[in-house]
N, C-alpha and C positions, 0 to 999 in steps of 0.2 A: 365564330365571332362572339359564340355569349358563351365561352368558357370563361369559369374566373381567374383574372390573375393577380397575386400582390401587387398593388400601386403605391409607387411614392408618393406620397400626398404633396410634399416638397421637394419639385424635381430635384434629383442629383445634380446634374449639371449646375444648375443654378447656387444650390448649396455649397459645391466645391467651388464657383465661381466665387462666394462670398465667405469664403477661408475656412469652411466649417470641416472640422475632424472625421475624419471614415466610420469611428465609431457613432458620432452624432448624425450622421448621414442614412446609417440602415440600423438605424435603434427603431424597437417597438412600435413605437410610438409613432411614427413615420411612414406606418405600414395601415393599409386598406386593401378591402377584396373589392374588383371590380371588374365587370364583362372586358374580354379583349378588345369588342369595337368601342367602347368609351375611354379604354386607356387611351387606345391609338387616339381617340381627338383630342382627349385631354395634351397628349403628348407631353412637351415640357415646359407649358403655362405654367404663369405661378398662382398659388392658390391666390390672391386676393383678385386675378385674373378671370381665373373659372369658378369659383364655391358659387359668385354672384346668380351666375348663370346656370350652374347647375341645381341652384335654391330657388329659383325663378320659374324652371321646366319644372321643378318635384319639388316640391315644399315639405319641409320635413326631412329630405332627403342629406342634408349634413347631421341633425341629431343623431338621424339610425346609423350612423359609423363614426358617432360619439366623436362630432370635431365640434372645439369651443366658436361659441357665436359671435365672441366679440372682433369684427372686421380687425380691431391693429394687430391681434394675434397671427393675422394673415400674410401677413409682411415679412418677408427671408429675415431683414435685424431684429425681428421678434421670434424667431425661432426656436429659440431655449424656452420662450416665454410659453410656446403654444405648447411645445414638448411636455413641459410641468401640467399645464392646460389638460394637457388630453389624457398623462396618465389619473390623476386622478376621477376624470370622468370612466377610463378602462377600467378603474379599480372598482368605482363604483357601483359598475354593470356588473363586473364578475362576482362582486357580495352580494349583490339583488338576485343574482341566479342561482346561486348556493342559498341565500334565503325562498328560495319560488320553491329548489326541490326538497330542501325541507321543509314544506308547505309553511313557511314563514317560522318553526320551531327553532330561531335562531340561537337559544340557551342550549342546543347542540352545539354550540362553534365557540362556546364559552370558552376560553386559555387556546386557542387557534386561534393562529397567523392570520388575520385580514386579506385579504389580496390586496397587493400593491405592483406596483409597476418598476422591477428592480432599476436604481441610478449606478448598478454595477456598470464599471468599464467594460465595454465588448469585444472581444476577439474579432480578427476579421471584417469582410464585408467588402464588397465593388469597392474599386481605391477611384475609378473615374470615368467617365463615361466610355475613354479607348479602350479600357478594362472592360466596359459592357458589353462594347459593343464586338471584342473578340470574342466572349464566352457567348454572346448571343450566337455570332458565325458557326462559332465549335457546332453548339447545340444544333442548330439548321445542319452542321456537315454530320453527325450523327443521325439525325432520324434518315436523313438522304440514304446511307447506311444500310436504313432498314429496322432501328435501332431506335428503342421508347427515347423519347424527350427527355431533358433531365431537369430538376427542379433550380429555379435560380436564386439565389439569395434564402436560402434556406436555415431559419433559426435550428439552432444546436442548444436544448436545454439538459440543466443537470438531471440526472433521471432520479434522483434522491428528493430534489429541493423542488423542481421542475422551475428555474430560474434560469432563465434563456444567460447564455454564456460566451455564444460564438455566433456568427453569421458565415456561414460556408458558402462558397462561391457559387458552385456549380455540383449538384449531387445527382446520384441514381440510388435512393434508399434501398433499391430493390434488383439493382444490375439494369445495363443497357439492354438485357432482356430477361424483363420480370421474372423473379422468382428462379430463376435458370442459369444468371450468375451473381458475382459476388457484389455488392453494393459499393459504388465508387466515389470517389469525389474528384474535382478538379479544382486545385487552391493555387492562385497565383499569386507570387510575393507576399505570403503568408510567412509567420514567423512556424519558428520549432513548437514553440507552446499549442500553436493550434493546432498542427500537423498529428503533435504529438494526444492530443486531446482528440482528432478525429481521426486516428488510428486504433486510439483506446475503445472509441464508438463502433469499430468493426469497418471502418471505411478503407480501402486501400485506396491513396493517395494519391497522384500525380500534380507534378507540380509546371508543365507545361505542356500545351495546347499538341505538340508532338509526339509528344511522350505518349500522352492518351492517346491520341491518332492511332499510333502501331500498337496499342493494345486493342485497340476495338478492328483494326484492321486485321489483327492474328485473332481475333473471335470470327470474325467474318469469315475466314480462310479455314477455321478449324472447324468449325459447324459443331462444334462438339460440346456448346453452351459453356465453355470454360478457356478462358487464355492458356495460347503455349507457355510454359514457363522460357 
């Protein structure tokens, strides 16, 4: 229970309740690390719901994950507003750390790119909670399996630019069994551009919950760390 895992800070549900786009749903910006048994209570309160209460147990405890303090940002039809809100506070932090390990020599960063928090369109990402809540199922029927866990909602950045690009549904960077087979993903009603973007990444694909089934079932049967062709 005190693994970390990415939190929505603005439940899904609630955001697609209130018409917001896939890509403004799992941007950046919308992401927090937090123990498994705090998600679970958090569950899918809204932030103007829990921050109170969670600033109340731990003070201090919304600066250190760099969420803006002013309560209306808190509110789902200010959503856009906290978004802008929090990147510039992530940008913020990220030039203070690159100023720390330059022990503050920042005329090193002179003609370098600032950190910013790209307002590129994102590929991808959970389309709705029934979409969660089957890649969560898959996940559970995998390790059941015998088989690592896969990462959910996993950012895909450029490896040149390091600008997050894509949000991939359900990944194994490293194979349903570490280091032993080939790194996979599961992308549902994903277009060609991502598929074809997390193909280029090295990822063999599947694009439904069955599909994968009978691949991880012919690793299970073949013992031989690698799918039957």
């Amino acid at each position: 229970m005190s693994r970390l895992e990415v939190h929505h800070i603005f439940p899904r549900a609630r955001l697609y309740e209130a018409s917001y786009a896939r890509a403004e749903v799992n941007a950046l910006a919308n992401f927090c690390f937090l123990t498994k048994d705090t998600n679970l209570a958090i569950s899918d309160r809204r932030p103007e719901d829990y921050f109170p209460t969670i600033e109340a147990a731990h003070p201090g405890a919304l600066r250190s994950q760099w969420i803006p303090e002013d309560p209306a940002l808190w509110r789902i039809e200010n959503y856009r507003d906290f978004m802008e809100a929090r990147k510039d506070l992530l940008a913020d932090a990220a030039n203070a750390c690159l100023a720390s390990l330059l022990h503050d020599e920042t005329s090193l960063l002179d003609g370098a790119r600032a950190a910013r928090i790209t307002d590129r369109v994102l590929l991808g990402g959970i389309a709705s909670e029934d979409e969660a809540s089957e890649l969560e199922a898959l996940n559970d029927w995998v390790v059941e399996q015998g088989f690592a866990r896969g990462e959910m909602a996993l950012d895909h950045v450029d490896p040149e630019t390091g600008e997050q690009r894509a949000i991939l549904d359900l990944v194994w960077p490293n194979g349903v069994q570490a280091e032993l087979t080939e790194p996979v993903a599961v992308l549902l009603g994903e277009s060609a551009e991502l598929i074809s973007m997390a193909s280029a990444a090295g990822l063999r694909c599947f694009t439904s919950p069955g599909e994968f089934k009978s691949y991880v079932k012919r690793l299970s049967m073949s013992g031989a760390g690698m799918a039957a062709e």
